[in-house]
NUPA-645684 format. One record per residue (C-alpha): residue in one letter; x, y, z; residue number from 1. Coordinates in pm, 1 decimal. Layout:
BEGIN
+------+----------+----------+----------+-----+
! type !     east !    north !       up ! seq !
+------+----------+----------+----------+-----+
!    A !        X !        Y !        Z ! NUM !
...
+------+----------+----------+----------+-----+
//
This chain:
BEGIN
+------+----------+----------+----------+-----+
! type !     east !    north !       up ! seq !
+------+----------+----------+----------+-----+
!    X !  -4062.0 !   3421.0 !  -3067.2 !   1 !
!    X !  -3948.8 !   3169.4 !  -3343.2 !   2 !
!    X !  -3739.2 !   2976.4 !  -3115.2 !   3 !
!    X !  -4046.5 !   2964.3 !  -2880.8 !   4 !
!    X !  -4251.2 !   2833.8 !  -3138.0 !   5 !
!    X !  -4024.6 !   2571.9 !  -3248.7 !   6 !
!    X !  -3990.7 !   2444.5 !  -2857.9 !   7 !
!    X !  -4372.6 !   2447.0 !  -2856.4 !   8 !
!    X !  -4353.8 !   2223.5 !  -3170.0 !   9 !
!    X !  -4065.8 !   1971.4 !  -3080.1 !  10 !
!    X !  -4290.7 !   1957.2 !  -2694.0 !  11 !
!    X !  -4631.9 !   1904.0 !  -2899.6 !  12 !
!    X !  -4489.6 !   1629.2 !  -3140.2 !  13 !
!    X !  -4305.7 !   1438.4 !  -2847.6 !  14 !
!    X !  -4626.8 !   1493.9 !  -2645.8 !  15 !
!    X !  -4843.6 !   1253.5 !  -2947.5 !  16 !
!    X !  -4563.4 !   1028.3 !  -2931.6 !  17 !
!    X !  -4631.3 !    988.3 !  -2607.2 !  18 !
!    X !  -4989.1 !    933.1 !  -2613.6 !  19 !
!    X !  -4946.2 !    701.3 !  -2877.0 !  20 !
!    X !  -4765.0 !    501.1 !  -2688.9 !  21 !
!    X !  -4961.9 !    466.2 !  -2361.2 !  22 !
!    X !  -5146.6 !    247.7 !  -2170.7 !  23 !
!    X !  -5441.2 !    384.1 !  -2277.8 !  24 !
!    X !  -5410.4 !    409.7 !  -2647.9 !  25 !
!    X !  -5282.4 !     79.4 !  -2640.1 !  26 !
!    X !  -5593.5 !    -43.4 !  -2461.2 !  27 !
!    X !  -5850.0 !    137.5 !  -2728.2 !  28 !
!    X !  -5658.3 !     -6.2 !  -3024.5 !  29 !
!    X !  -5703.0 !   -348.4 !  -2877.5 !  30 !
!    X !  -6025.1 !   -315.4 !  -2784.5 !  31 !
!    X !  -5988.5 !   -447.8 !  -2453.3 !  32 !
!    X !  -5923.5 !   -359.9 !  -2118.6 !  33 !
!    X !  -5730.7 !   -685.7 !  -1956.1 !  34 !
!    X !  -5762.0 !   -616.6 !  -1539.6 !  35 !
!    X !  -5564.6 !   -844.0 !  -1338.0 !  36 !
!    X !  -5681.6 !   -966.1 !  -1000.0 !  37 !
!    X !  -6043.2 !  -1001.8 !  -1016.6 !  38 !
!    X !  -6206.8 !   -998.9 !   -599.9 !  39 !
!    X !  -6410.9 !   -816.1 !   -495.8 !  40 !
!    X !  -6634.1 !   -498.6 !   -577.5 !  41 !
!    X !  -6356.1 !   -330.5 !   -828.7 !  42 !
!    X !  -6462.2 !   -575.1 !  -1057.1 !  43 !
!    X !  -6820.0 !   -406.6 !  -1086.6 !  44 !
!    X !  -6547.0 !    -71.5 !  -1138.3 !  45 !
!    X !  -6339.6 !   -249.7 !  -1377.0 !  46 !
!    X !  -6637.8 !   -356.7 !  -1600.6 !  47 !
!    X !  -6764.1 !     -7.7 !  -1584.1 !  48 !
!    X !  -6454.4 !    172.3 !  -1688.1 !  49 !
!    X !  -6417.7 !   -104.6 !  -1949.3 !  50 !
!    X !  -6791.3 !    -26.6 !  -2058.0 !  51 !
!    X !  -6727.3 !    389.7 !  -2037.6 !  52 !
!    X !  -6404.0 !    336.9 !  -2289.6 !  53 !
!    X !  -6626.2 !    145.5 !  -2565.2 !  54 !
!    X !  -6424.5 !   -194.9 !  -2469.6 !  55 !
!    X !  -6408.9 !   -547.4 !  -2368.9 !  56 !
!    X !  -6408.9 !   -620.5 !  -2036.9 !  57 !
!    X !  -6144.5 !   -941.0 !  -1988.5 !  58 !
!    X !  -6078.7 !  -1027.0 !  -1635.7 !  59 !
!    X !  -5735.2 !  -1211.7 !  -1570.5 !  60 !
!    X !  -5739.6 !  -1391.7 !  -1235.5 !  61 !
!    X !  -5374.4 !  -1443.0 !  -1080.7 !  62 !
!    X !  -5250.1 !  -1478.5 !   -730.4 !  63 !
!    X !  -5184.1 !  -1141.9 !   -521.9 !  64 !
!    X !  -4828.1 !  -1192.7 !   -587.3 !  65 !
!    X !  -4825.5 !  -1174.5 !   -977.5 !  66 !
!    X !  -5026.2 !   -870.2 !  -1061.7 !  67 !
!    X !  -4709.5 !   -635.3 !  -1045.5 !  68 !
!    X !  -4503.9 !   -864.3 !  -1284.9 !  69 !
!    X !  -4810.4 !   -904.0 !  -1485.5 !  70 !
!    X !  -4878.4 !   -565.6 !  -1537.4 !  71 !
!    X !  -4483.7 !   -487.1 !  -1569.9 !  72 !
!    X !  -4463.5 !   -794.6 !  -1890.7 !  73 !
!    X !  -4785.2 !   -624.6 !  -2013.8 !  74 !
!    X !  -4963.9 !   -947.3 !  -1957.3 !  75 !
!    X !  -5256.3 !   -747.5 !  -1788.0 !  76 !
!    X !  -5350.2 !   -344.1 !  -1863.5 !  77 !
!    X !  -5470.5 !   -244.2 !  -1505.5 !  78 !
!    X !  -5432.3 !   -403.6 !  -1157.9 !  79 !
!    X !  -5805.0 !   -446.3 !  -1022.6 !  80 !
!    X !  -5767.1 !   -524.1 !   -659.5 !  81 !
!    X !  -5695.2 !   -333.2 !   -328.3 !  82 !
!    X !  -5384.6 !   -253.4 !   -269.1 !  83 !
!    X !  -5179.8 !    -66.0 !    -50.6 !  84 !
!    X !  -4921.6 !    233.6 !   -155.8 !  85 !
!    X !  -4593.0 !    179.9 !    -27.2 !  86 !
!    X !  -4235.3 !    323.6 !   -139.7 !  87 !
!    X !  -4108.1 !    -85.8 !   -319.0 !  88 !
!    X !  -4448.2 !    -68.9 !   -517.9 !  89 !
!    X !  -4459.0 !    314.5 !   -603.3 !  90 !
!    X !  -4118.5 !    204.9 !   -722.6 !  91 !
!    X !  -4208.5 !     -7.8 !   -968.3 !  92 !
!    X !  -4571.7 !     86.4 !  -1070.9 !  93 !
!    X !  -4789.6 !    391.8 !  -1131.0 !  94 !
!    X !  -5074.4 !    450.7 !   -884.2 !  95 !
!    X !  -5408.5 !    654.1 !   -933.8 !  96 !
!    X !  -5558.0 !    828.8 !   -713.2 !  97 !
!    X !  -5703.3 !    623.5 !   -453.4 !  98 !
!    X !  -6086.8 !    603.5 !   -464.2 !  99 !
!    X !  -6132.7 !    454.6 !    -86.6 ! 100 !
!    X !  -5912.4 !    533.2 !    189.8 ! 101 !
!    X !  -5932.8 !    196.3 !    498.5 ! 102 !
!    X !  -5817.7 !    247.0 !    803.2 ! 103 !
!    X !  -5709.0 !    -66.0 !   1012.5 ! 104 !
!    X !  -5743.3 !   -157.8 !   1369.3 ! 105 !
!    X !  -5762.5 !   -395.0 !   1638.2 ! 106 !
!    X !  -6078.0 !   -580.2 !   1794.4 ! 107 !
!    X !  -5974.3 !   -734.4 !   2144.4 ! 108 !
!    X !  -6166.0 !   -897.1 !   2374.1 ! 109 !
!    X !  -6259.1 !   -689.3 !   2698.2 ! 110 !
!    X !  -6118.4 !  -1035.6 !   2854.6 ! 111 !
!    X !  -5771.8 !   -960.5 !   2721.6 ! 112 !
!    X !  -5745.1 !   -606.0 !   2792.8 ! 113 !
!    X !  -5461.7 !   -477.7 !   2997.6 ! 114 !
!    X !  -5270.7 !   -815.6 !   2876.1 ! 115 !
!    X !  -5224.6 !   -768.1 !   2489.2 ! 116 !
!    X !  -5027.3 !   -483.8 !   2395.3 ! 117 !
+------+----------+----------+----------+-----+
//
């Protein structure tokens, strides 16, 4: 039972470390919640969240192809902008939960069907 306990302890202590060194701490000791990418409606979700955590809202525009280095250098705290889960980026970055699933597809003119395939 002891050596339970002191597992439980050494787990708990490494668990605060933890915390204390996350995204999220880091963003409520600054006081603001930098989102890179800013187009369009997860702006409106980026200022809410921002809002909800009792912090500053400070968009960070930059081209599609930045906002993984960016949030990697810790130049930005969140990526705010559709984008799609593949294995390179799940590599590299952590992804929520996605909050809208899009499907894609193809519009063709009744003119070209038959010929495009």
């Amino acid at each position: 039972m002891v050596l339970a306990l002191g597992f439980a302890a050494t787990a708990n202590a490494a668990d605060i470390d933890l915390a204390k060194k996350s995204t999220l701490n880091s963003i409520l000791k600054s006081g603001e919640l930098r989102c890179g990418r800013i187009v369009g409606f997860e702006i409106d979700l980026a200022r809410e969240m921002a809002k909800a955590m009792g912090v500053k809202f400070v968009p960070v525009n930059m081209e599609f192809d930045g906002i993984i280095p960016a949030l990697l250098t810790n130049k930005i705290d969140i990526i705010t902008a559709g984008m799609t889960v593949n294995q390179e980026r799940n590599l590299q970055i952590n992804f929520a939960e996605p909050f809208m699933v899009v499907g894609q597809t193809v519009l063709l003119n009744k003119k070209l069907e038959g010929k495009v395939k």
